[in-house]
C-alpha positions as CSV (number, residue, x, y, z in Angstrom):
1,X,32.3,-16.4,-8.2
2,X,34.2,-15.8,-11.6
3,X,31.8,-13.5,-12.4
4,X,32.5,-11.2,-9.4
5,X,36.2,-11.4,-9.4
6,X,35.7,-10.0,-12.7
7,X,33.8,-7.5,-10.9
8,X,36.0,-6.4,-8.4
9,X,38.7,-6.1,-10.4
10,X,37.5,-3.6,-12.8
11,X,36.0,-1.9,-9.7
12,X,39.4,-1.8,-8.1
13,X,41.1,0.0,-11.0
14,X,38.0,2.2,-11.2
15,X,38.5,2.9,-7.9
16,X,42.4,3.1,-6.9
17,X,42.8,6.9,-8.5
18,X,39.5,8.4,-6.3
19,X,40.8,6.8,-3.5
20,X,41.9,9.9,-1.4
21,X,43.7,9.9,1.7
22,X,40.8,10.9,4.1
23,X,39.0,7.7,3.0
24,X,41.8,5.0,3.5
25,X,42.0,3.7,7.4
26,X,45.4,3.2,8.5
27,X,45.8,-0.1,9.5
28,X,48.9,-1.8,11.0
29,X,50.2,-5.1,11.3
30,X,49.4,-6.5,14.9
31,X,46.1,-4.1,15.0
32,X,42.3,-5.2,15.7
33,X,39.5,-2.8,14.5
34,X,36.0,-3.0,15.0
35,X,33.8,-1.2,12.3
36,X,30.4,-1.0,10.3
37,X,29.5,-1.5,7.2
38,X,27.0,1.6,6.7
39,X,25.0,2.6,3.4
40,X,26.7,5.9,3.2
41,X,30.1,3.2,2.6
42,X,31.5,3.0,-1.4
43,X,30.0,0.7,-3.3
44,X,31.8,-1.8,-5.8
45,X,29.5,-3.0,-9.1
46,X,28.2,-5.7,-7.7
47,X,26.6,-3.5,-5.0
48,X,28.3,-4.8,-2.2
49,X,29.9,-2.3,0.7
50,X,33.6,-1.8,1.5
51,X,35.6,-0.2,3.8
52,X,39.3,1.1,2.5
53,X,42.5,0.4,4.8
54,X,46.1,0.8,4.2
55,X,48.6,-0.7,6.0
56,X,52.4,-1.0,5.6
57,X,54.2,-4.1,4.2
58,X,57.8,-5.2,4.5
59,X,58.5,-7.5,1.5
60,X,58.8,-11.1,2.3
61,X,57.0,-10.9,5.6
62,X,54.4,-13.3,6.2
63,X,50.8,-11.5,7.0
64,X,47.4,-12.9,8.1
65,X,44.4,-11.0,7.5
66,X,41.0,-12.0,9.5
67,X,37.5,-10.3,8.3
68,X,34.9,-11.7,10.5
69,X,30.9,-10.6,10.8
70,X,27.4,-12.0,12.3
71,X,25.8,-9.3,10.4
72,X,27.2,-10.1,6.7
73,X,29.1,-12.8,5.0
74,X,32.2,-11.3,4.8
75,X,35.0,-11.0,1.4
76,X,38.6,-9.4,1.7
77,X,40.3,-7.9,-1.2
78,X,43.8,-7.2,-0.6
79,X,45.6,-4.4,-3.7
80,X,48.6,-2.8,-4.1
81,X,48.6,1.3,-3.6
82,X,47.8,1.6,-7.8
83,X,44.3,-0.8,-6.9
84,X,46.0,-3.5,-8.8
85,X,44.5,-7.3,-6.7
86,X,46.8,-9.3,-5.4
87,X,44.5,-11.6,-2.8
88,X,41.1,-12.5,-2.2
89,X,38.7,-14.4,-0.3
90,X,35.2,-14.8,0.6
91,X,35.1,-18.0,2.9
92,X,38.5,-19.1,4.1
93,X,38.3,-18.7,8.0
94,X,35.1,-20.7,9.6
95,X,31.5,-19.2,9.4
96,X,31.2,-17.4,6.4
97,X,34.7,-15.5,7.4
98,X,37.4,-13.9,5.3
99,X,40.7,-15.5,6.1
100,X,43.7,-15.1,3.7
101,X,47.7,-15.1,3.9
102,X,49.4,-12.6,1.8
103,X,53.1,-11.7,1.8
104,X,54.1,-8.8,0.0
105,X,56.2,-8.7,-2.8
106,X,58.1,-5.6,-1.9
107,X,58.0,-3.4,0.7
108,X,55.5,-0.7,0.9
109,X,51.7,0.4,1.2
110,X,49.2,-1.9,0.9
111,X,45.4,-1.9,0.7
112,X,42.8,-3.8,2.0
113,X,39.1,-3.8,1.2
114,X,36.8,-5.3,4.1
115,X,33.7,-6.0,2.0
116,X,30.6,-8.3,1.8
117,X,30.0,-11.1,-0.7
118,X,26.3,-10.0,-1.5
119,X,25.1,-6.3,-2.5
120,X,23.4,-4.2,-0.1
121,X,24.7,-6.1,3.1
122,X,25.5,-4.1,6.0
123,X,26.6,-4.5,9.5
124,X,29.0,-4.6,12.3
125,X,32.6,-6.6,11.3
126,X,35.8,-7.1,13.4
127,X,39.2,-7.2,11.0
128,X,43.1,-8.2,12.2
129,X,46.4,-7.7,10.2
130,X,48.7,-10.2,12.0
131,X,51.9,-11.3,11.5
132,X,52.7,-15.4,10.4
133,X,50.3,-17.8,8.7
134,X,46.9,-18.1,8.7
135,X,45.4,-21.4,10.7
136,X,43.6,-23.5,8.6
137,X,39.7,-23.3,9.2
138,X,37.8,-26.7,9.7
139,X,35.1,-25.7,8.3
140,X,34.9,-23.3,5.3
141,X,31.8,-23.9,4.1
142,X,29.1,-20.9,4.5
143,X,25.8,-21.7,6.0
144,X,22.9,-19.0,6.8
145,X,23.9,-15.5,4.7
146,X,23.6,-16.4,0.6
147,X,22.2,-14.1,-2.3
148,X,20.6,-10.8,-1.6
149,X,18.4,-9.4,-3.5
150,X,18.5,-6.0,-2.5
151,X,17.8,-3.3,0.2
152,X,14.4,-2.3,1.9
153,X,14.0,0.9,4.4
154,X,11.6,1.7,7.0
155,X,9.1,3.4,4.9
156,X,9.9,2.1,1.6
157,X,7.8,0.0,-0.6
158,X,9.1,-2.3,-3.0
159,X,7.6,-4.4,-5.8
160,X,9.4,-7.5,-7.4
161,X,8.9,-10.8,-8.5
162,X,9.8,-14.3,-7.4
163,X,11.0,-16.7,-10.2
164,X,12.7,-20.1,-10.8
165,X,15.7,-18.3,-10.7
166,X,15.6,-17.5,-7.1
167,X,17.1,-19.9,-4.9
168,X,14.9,-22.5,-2.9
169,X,14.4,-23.3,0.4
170,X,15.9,-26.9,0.6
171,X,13.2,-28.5,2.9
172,X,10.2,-27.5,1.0
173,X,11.0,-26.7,-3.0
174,X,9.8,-22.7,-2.3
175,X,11.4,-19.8,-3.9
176,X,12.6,-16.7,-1.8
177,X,14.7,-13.7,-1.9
178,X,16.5,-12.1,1.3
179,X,16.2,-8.0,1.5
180,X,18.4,-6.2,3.8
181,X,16.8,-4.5,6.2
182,X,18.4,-1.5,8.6
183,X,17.0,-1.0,11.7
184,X,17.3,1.1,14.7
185,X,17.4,-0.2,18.3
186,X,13.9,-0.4,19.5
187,X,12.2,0.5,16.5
188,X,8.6,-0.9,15.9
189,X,7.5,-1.7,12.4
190,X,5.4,-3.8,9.8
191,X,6.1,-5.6,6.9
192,X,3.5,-6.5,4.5
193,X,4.2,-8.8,1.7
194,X,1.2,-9.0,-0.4
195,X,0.9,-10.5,-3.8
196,X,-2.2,-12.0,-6.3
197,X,0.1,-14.5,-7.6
198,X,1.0,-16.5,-5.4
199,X,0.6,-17.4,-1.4
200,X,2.5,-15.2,0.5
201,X,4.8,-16.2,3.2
202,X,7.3,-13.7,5.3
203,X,9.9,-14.7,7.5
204,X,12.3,-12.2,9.6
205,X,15.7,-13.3,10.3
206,X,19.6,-12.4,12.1
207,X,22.1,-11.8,9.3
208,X,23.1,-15.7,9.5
209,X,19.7,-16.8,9.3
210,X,18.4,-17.5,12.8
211,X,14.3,-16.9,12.2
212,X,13.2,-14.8,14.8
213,X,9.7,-14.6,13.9
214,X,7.4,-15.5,10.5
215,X,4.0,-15.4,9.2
216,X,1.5,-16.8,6.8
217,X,-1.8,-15.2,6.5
218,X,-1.4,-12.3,9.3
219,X,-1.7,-9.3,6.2
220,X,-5.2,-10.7,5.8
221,X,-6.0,-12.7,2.3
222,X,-3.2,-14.6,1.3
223,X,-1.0,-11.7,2.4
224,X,1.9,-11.8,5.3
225,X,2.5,-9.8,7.7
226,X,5.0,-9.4,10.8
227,X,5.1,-6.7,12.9
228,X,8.3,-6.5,15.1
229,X,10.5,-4.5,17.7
230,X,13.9,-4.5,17.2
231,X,16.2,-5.3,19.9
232,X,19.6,-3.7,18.8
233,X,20.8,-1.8,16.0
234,X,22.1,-4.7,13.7
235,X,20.6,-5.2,10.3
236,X,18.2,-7.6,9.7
237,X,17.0,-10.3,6.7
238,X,13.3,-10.1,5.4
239,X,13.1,-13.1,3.6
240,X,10.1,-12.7,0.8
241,X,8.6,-16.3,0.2
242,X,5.8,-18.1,-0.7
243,X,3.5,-21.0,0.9
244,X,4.6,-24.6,0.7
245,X,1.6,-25.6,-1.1
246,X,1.9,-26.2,-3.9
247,X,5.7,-26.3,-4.6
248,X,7.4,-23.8,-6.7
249,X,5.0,-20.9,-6.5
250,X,6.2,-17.8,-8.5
251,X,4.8,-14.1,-9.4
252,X,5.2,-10.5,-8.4
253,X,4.8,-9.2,-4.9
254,X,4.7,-5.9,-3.2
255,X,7.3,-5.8,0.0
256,X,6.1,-2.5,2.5
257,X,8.1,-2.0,5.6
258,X,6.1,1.0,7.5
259,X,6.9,2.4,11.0
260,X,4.7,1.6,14.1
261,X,2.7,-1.4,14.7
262,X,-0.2,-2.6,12.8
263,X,-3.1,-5.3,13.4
264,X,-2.1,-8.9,12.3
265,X,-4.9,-10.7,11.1
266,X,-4.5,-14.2,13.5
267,X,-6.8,-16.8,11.6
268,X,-5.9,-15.6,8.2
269,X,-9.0,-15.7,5.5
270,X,-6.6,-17.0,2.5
271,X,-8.7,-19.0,-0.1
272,X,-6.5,-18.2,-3.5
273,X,-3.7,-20.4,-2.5
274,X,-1.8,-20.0,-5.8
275,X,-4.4,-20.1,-8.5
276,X,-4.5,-16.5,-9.9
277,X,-1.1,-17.3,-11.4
278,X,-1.8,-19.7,-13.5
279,X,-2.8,-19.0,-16.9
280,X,-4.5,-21.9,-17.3
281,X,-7.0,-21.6,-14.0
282,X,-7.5,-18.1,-15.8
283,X,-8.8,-19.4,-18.7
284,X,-10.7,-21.9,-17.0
285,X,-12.7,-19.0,-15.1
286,X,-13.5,-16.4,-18.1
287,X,-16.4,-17.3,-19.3
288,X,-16.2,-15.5,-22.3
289,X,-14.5,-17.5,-25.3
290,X,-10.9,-18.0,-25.5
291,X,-8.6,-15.5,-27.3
292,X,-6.5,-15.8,-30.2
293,X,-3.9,-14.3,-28.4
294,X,-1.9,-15.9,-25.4
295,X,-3.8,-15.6,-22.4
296,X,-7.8,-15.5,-22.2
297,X,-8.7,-12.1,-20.9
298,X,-10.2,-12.0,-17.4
299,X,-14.0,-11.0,-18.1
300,X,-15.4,-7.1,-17.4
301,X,-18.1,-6.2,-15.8
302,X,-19.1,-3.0,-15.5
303,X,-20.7,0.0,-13.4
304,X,-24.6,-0.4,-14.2
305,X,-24.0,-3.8,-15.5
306,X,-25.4,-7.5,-14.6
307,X,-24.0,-10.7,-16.0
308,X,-25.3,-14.0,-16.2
309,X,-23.7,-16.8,-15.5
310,X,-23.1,-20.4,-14.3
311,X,-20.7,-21.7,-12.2
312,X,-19.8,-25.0,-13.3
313,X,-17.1,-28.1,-12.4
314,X,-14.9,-27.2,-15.2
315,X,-14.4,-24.1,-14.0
316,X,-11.5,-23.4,-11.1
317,X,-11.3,-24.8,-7.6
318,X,-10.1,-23.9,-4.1
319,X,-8.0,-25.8,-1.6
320,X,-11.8,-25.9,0.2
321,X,-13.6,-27.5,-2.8
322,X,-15.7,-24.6,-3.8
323,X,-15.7,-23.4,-7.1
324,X,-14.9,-19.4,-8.6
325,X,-14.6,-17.4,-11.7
326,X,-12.9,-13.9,-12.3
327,X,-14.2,-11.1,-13.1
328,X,-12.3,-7.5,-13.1
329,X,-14.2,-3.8,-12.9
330,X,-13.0,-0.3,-13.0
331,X,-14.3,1.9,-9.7
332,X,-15.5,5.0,-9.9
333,X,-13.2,7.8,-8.2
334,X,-14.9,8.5,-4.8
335,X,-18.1,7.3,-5.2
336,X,-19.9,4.6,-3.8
337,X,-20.7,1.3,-5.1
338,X,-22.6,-1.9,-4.6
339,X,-21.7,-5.5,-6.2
340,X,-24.2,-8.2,-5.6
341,X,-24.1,-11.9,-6.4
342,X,-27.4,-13.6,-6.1
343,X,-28.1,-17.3,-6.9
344,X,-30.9,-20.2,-6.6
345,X,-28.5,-22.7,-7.2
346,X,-25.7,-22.4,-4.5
347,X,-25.1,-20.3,-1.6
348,X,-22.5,-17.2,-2.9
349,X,-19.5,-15.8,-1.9
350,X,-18.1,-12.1,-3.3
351,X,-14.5,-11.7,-3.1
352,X,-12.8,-8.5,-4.2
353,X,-8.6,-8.3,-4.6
354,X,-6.8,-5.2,-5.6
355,X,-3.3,-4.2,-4.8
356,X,-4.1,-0.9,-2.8
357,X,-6.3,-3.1,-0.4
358,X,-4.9,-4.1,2.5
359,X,-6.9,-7.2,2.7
360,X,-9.5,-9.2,0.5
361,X,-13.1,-8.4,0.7
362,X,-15.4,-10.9,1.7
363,X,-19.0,-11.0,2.0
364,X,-21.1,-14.0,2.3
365,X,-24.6,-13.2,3.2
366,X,-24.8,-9.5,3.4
367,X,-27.2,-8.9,0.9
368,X,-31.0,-10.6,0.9
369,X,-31.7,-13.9,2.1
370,X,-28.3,-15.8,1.2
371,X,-27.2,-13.1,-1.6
372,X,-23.8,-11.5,-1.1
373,X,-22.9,-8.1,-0.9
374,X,-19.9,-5.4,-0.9
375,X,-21.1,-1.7,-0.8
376,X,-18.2,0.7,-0.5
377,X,-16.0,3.3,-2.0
378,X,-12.9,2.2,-3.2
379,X,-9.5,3.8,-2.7
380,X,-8.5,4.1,-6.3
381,X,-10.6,3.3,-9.6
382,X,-8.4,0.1,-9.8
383,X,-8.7,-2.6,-11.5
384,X,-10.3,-4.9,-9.3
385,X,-10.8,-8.4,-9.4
386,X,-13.9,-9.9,-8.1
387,X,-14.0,-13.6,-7.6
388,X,-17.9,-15.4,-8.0
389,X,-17.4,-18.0,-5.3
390,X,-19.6,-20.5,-3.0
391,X,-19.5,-21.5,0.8
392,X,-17.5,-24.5,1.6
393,X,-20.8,-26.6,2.8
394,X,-22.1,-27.7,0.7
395,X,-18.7,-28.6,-1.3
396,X,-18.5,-27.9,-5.0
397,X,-21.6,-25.9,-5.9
398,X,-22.7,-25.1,-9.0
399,X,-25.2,-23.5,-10.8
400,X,-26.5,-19.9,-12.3
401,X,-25.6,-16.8,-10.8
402,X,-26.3,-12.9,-11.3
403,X,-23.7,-10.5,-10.5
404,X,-24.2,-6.8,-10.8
405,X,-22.6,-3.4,-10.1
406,X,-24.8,-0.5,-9.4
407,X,-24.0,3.1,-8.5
408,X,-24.0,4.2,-5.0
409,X,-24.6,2.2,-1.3
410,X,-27.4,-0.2,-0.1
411,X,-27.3,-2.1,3.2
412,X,-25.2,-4.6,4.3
413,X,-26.0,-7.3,6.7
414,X,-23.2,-8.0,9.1
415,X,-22.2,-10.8,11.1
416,X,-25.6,-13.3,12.8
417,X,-28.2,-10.9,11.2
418,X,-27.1,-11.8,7.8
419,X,-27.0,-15.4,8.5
420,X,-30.2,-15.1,10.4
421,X,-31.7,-14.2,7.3
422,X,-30.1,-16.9,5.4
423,X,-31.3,-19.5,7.4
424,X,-35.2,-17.7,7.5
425,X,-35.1,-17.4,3.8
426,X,-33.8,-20.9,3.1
427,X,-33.0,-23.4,5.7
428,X,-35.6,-23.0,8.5
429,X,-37.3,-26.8,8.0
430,X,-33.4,-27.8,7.8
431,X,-32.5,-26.6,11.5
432,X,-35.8,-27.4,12.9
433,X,-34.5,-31.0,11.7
434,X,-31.8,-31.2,12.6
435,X,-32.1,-29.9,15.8
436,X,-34.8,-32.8,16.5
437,X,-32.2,-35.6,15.2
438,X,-29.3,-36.2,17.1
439,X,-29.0,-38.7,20.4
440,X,-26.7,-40.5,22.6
441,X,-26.6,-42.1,25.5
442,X,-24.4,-43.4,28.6
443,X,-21.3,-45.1,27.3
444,X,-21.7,-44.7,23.8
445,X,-19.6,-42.3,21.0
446,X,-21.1,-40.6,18.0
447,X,-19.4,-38.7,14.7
448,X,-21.4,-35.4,14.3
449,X,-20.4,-32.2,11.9
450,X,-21.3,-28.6,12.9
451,X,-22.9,-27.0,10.0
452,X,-24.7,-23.5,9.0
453,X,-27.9,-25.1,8.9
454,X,-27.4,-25.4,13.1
455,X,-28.7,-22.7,15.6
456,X,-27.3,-19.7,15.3
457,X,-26.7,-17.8,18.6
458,X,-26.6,-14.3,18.2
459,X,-25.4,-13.8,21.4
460,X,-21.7,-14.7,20.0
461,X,-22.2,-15.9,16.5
462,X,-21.0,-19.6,17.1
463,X,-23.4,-22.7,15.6
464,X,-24.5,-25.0,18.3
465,X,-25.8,-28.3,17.7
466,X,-28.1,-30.5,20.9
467,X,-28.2,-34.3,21.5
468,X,-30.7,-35.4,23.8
469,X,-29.4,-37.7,26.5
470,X,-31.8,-39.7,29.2
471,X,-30.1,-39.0,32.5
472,X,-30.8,-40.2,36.1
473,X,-30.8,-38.3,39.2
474,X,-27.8,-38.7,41.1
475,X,-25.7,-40.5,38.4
476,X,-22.3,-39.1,37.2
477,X,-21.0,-39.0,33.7
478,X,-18.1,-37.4,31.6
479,X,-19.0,-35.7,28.4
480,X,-15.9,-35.3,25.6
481,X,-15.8,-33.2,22.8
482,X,-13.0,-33.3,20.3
483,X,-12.8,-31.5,17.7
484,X,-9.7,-30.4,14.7
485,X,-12.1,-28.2,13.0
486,X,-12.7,-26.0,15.5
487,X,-12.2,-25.0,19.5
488,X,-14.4,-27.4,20.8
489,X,-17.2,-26.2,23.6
490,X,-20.1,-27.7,25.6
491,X,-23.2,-27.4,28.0
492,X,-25.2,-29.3,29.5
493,X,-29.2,-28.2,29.9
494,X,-32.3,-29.6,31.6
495,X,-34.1,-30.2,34.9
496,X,-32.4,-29.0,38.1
497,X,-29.8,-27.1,36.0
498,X,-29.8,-23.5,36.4
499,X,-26.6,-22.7,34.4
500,X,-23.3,-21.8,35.6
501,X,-19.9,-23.0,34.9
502,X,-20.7,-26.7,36.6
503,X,-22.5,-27.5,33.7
504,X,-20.3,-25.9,30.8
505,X,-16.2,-26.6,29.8
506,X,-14.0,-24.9,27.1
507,X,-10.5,-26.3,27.1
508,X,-10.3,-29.4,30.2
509,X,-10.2,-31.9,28.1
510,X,-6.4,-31.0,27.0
511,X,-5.4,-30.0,23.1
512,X,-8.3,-27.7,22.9
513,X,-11.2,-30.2,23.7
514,X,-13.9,-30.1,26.0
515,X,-14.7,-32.3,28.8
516,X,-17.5,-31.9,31.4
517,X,-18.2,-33.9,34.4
518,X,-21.4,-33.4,35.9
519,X,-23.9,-35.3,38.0
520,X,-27.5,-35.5,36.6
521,X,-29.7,-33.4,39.5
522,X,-32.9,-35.6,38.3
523,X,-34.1,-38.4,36.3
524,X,-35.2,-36.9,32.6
525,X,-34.4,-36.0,29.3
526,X,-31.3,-33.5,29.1
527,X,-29.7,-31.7,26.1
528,X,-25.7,-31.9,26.3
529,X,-25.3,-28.6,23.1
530,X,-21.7,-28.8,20.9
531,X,-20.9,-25.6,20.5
532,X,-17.8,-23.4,19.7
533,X,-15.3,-21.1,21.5
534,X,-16.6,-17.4,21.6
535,X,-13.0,-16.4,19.7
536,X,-14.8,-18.6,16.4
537,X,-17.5,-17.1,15.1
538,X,-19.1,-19.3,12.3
539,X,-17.2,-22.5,12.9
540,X,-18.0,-25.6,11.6
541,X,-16.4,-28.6,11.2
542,X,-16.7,-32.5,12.1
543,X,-16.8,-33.7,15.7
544,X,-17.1,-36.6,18.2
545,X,-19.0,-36.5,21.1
546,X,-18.8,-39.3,24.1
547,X,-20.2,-40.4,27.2
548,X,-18.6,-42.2,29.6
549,X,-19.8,-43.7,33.2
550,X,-18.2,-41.8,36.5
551,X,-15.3,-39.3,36.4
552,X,-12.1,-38.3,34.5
553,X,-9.7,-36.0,35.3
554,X,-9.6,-32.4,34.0
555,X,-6.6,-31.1,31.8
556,X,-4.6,-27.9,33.2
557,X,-3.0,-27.2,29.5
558,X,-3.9,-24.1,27.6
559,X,-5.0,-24.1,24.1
560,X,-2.6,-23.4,22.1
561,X,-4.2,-24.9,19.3
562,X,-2.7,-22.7,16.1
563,X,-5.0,-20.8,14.2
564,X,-7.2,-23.0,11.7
């Protein structure tokens, strides 16, 4: 606070002689305006906004001055006609409101400044010169408005960095910044916050704070986005943070705001949760020998290159227990290229980052058998970062790889053709296995896990996984299937079963379970399938199945299970 009251005063000396009369408000004692704070307003140092008003003061007489605001935490500066300060406050009425008693110390024309406590913050305010003392507030402590960091557009782009200077959220130990943000009433936009440093996190708020939407992983990769329609015309708070986990995450970021309405990614695909910041997970992944400078350089690879290498459990890990190394390349401008990341040791994973892509770039088995694959041209030559990773099942694989960057495009299997030939190339005696393993029976409960090495239907790219169950003609039962890996689903299959919803539940057993209750048509053997909602392509994840004697009753609840 010292260090803007030195501020404002040498502002208001600075300022007193360009004051001209078309720019000071008359203002008189008794009178209640209602203004804005727009960008076109002066500016003092500190880059805060101010509107100018003069009003007339008879010495002796006792004034109160009231600046209020939902839109900005408010400050009143009250000067002589030369500029000169005489009063000030920021937070002396309740709510983050200006309240001050002044009384002049002769009679003449007086200024006052109705300005913000933070640079850059705009919005509608409400200020009263009245006569007599000011009423003590009860509370004058300021919740919700705080430091600003600056100013963002529709349109603008904005790169920065988060460090342990910013403040912190109290409740989880994260740094953030709060960026103004003008907006028009009914105006749709995006904001992307997208770093490689840290796990991005975007939250949208009133000018006092109250959230009014956030997100996590919706700008695909560790990215946020929010995309939002504005009800009115009062500015709004974009508040750049990072994930809880771990604490104290720092780094550079990229803030976009663009007009319009763009895709939010709903599951998210983040896997870097923090590590490419840390110098020492860095020089854990190069595989070339440490420098004798600072940092370890991030190995290059390439156009027309292969590398050899292993990855190994010193090397860095992922919040899903697989391990990665970095590698960075140069594209080449226009043209087509292919990476591919081969191994006999673990299943691979590709992963490409740069800053102008809008999302990471995963690829798990697109190229043959279980090899992975990104074939594309790339907007820019770069650099790029590609991260040498594994599938989470098996956890923490290791072994040699062979990555390589070749000129021009080759096929890329997509979606249950690439992990049909996975499983062909490599796991066919697994599934025929475990397809043959798994029972239960009336009245007992079984753990199970839904893996990759599980049928594959193409029809909708979920795993399903049968248990063989004796059944008897005319007998009910109740089959539950919980799940919190994944949106559970089940069938049941045999003799005098057709198909048809009778024999099939998504969500009935409540929290996004399933529960089926069906009557055996005949005595034999029947196949009750785990499976997952169409919405879940690939999941996997541990389970347990039951079977219970007679009836139970169905849930009406809807999923609302948040995304995994």
């Amino acid at each position: 606070m010292l260090v803007r009251l030195g501020l404002l005063l040498t502002a208001l000396a600075v300022a007193a002689p360009r004051a001209l009369p078309s720019q000071v408000r008359t203002l008189r004692v008794g009178q209640t305006v209602r203004d804005s704070l727009v960008k076109g307003d002066a500016k003092f140092p500190d880059g805060s906004h101010y509107k100018l008003y003069g009003f007339l003061g008879a010495k002796g007489d006792t004034v109160n001055i009231d600046l209020t605001s939902d839109d900005f935490d408010a400050n009143l500066v009250v000067a002589d006609a030369a500029g000169n300060r005489l009063a000030l406050n920021d937070d002396g009425g309740e709510n983050c409101n200006s309240r001050l008693t002044f009384v002049p110390p002769a009679t003449g024309n007086y200024r006052v400044y109705a300005n913000s406590s933070s640079q850059a913050e705009l919005g509608d305010y409400r200020l009263s010169v009245a006569h007599g003392h000011a009423t003590a507030a009860s509370d004058s402590v300021c919740r919700g408005f705080g430091r600003v960091a600056g100013m963002i557009d529709v349109g603008q782009t904005i790169t920065g960095t988060l460090t342990s200077d910013d403040p912190q959220l109290p409740g989880d130990s994260t740094y953030f910044e709060r960026w103004i943000l003008p907006v028009k009433a009914n105006q749709a936009f995006t904001i992307d916050l997208i770093s490689d440093e840290f796990d991005a996190y975007l939250l949208l708020t009133k000018g006092r704070g109250d959230k009014l939407v956030d997100n996590d992983d919706g700008g695909g990769g560790c990215n946020a986005r929010i995309v939002y329609t504005a009800t009115d015309g009062h500015p709004l708070r974009v508040v750049v943070n990072t994930a809880s986990q771990p604490k104290r995450q720092t780094g550079r970021f990229t803030l976009r705001v663009t007009e319009g309405e763009s895709t939010v990614d709903s599951k998210g695909n983040c896997r870097l949760n923090n590590v490419a910041r840390n110098t020492q997970t860095l020089q854990q992944a190069a595989s070339a020998p440490p420098s004798t400078g600072p940092r370890a350089p991030v190995p290059i690879i390439r156009v027309g290159e292969t590398v050899n290498g292993a990855l190994t459990s010193s090397d860095s890990l992922y919040p899903d227990n697989s391990y990665f190394k970095f590698y960075q390349f140069t594209a080449p401008a226009g043209r087509p290229v292919t990476i591919d990341l081969s191994s006999h040791d673990f299943d691979p994973v590709l992963i490409v980052r740069g800053e102008d892509l809008d999302n990471s770039i995963i690829n798990d088995d697109g190229g043959p058998g279980c090899y992975a694959r990104i074939s594309r041209t790339f907007p820019s030559t770069g650099p790029y970062r590609i991260l040498v990773n594994t599938t989470s099942s098996p956890e923490r694989q290791t072994g040699r790889f062979s990555l390589s960057i070749t000129d021009g495009s080759k096929p890329v299997q997509e979606g249950s053709a690439a992990t049909a030939d996975c499983q062909s190339a490599s796991a066919s005696s697994s599934v025929a296995a475990s397809t043959a393993s798994h029972a239960i029976a009336v009245g007992q409960t079984q753990q199970g896990t839904l893996t990759r090495n599980d049928v594959l239907l193409t029809s909708d790219s979920t795993y399903a996984q049968p248990w063989t169950i004796h059944g008897t003609a005319g007998t009910t039962i109740t089959i539950d299937l919980e799940s919190d890996a994944f949106d559970s689903y089940l069938f049941l299959r045999g003799p005098g079963i057709a198909g048809g919803s009778n024999f099939q539940d998504d969500d009935s057993g409540g929290n996004c379970h399933a529960r089926l209750t069906a009557i055996f048509p005949q005595t034999g053997e029947y196949e009750i399938v785990v499976n997952t909602s169409l919405g879940e392509h690939f999941a996997t994840g541990p389970f347990t199945l039951s079977v219970t004697s007679g009836s139970k009753p169905k849930s009406v609840a809807r999923c609302t299970r948040s995304s995994q």
